[in-house]
Structure formats: structure tokens, C-alpha cells
MILO-237635 format. One line per 5 residues: their letters; for each residue x, y, z of C-alpha. Coordinates in Angstrom, 1 decimal, decimal comma. Layout:
// residues N
A> X Y Z; ...
***
This chain:
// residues 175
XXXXX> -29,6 -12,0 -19,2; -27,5 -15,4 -19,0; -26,4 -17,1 -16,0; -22,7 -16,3 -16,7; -23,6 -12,9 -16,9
XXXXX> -25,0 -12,4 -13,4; -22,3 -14,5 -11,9; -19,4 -12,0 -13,2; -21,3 -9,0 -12,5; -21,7 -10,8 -9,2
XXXXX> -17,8 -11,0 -8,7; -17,1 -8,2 -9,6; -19,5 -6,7 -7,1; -17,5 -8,2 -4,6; -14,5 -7,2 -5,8
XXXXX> -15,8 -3,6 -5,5; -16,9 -4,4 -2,2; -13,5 -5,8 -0,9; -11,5 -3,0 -2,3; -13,6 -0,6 -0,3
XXXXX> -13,6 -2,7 2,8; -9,6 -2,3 2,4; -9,7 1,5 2,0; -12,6 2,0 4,5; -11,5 -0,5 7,5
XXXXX> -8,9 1,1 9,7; -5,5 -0,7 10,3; -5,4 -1,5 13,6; -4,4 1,0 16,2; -0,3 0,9 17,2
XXXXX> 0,1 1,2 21,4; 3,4 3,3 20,9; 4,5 6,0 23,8; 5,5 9,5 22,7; 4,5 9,0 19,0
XXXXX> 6,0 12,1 17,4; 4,4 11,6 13,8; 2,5 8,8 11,5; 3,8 8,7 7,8; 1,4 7,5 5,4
XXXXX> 0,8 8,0 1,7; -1,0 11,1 0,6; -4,4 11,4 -0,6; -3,4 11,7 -4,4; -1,5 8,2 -4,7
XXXXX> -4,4 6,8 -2,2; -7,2 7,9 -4,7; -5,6 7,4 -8,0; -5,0 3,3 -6,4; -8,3 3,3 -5,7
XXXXX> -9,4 4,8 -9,0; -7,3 1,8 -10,6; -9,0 -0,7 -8,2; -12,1 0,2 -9,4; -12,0 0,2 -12,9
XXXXX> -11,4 -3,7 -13,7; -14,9 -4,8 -12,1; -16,4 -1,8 -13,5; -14,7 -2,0 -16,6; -16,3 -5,8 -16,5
XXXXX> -20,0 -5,0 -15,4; -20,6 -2,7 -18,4; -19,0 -4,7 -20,7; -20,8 -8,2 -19,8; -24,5 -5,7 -19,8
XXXXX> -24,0 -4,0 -22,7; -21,9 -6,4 -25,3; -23,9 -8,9 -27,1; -22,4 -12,7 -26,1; -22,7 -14,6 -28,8
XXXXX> -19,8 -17,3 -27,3; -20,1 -18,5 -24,0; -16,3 -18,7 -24,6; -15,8 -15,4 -25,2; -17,6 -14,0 -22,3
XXXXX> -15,7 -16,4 -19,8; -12,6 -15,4 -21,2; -13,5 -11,6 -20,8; -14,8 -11,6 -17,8; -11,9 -14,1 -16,4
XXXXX> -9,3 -11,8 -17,7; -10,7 -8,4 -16,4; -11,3 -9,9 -12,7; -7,4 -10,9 -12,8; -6,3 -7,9 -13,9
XXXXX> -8,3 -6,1 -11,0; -5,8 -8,0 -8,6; -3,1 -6,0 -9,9; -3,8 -2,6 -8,8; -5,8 -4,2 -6,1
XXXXX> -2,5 -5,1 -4,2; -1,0 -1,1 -5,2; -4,4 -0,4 -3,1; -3,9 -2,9 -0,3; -0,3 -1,3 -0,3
XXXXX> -1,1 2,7 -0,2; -3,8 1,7 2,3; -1,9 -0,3 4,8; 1,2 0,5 5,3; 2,2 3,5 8,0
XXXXX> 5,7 4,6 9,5; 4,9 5,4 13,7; 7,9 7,8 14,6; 8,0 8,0 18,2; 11,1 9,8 20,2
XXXXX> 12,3 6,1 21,1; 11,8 4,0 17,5; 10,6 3,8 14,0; 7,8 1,6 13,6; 6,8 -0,2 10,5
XXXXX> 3,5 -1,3 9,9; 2,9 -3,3 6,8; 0,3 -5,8 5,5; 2,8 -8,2 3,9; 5,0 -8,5 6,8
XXXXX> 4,7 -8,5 10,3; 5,1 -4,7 12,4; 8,4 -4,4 13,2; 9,9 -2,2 15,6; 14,1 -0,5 15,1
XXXXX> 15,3 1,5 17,7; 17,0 5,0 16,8; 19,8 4,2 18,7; 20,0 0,4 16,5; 20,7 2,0 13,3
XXXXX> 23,9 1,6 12,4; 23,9 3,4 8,9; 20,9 5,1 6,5; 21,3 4,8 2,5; 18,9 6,1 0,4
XXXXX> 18,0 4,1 -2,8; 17,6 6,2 -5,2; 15,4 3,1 -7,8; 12,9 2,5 -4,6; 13,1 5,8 -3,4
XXXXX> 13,6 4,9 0,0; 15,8 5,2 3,1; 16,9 2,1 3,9; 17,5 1,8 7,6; 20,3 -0,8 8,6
XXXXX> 20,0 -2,5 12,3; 20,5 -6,1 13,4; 17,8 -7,5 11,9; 15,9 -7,0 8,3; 16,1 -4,0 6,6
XXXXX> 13,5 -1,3 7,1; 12,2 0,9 4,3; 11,0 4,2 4,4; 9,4 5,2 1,3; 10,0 8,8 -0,2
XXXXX> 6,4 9,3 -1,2; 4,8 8,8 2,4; 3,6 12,2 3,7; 5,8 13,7 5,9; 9,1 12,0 5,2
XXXXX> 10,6 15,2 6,0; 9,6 14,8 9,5; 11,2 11,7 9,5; 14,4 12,9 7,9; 14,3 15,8 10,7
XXXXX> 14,0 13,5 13,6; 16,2 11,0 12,3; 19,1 13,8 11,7; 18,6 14,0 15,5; 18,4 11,2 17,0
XXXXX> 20,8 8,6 14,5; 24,5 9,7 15,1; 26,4 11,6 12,4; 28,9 8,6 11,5; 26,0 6,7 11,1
XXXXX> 23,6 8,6 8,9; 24,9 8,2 5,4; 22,5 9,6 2,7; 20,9 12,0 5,1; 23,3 14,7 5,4
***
């Protein structure tokens, strides 16, 4: 057992240990009145990005244990190049874990942890296109664009209530 050894097996401990803090703390709660429905991705996508969270710094404690080092060198570029790749699906994680659409009878509500919660009014859409690369509704207002991804659980509530409350001129790709 080498010093270099412990100290990857170290990071990726932590690694492990940040990608379950992600998954395991809750996003904080949204005050919203009359919340009709909370969109969120569904448990397959959530446990197949966890899955792909995990294995990097797993990937990396076995390896490190059970290869025999014979080049400092070798080990550091190893273990270097399987904690960066356990970024990558770390972020798909931090994704499927954070982000929620709040549906209430007044607004859409966007909570997302690269950008602040933003808030559109039904009656502020102007128009509704779907994009059919990001699979989402794009909904158009005065300000930034918000996206509504296809693959959240229960987009066809949010198709429902949007056919309802957004006027018919102005609903594009949902008729």
C-alpha cells in the first residue's frame, strides 16, 4: 500500500460521498399556492445517472487495490483520468436530481441547479414550440426561454393543463 494509492482511493471516496449527498439532499422546498403537479425525472433515468456516477470512483478503487504499480506515473495518470471522467456523468446526476417543473393553476415554475428558479405566467406565454433534438417544449414569454423536457414524469399533465390555460393562437406544437 503506497501513499498515492490511499490518496485516490481517498478521492474517490468522496466522490462517492458527494454524488450521494446530491441524490439524497432534498432541493429546497418551492412556497407556490395551488400547486397542481411537480414534474421530475423518473426513477429509471435517476438510477441509471446514478449508476454512471458511481462507477468512475469505483471503477478507480478496484483498479488502484488490485493492479500492481510498478510506475508512480502510471498510477497518477490512471487514477487522474478516472476521477475526471466521474465529473461527466456526475453533472447528468446533478441534472436528473435537481431540476423540477412546479405547475400550479397560476404559473410554471422552473427549478434548476444551473440557473436561478424562474417563474412564467400561463397567461405570459406568447407561443409553445416543441424541439424535436432537445425534446422539449419551449415556452416563449418576455424574458428567457423556459424548457420543459419530454422525459420528466408527467409531461402529460403539463401538456393538459397548458392546453387549458395558454390560448389556442398561442399554443403552437401542442395541438
Amino acid at each position: 500500500m503506497t501513499t498515492l494509492q490511499s490518496f485516490f482511493t481517498a478521492l474517490s471516496a468522496l466522490m462517492v460521498c458527494g454524488w450521494l449527498g446530491v441524490v439524497r439532499l432534498r432541493p429546497a422546498k418551492i412556497e407556490a399556492a395551488n400547486i397542481v403537479a411537480e414534474l421530475k425525472y423518473g426513477r429509471v433515468l435517476r438510477i441509471t445517472s446514478m449508476c454512471l456516477a458511481l462507477t468512475p470512483p469505483t471503477l478507480l478503487c478496484i483498479l488502484v487495490w488490485r493492479l500492481n504499480w510498478r510506475d508512480q506515473q502510471m498510477l497518477i495518470l490512471a487514477g487522474s483520468s478516472l476521477l475526471s471522467l466521474g465529473f461527466i456523468p456526475g453533472v447528468l446526476l446533478i441534472e436528473v436530481a435537481r431540476t423540477r417543473v412546479i405547475l400550479t393553476q397560476d404559473a410554471v415554475v422552473r427549478v434548476s441547479p444551473w440557473r436561478a428558479t424562474s417563474t412564467l405566467a400561463w397567461s405570459a406565454i406568447k407561443s409553445v414550440r416543441f424541439s424535436s433534438i432537445n425534446r422539449t417544449y419551449d415556452l416563449l414569454g418576455d424574458g428567457p426561454v423556459m424548457r420543459v423536457s419530454r422525459m420528466l414524469d408527467g409531461v402529460q399533465r403539463f401538456i393538459e393543463l397548458a392546453k387549458a390555460k395558454i390560448p389556442i393562437e398561442h399554443q403552437g406544437d401542442l395541438v
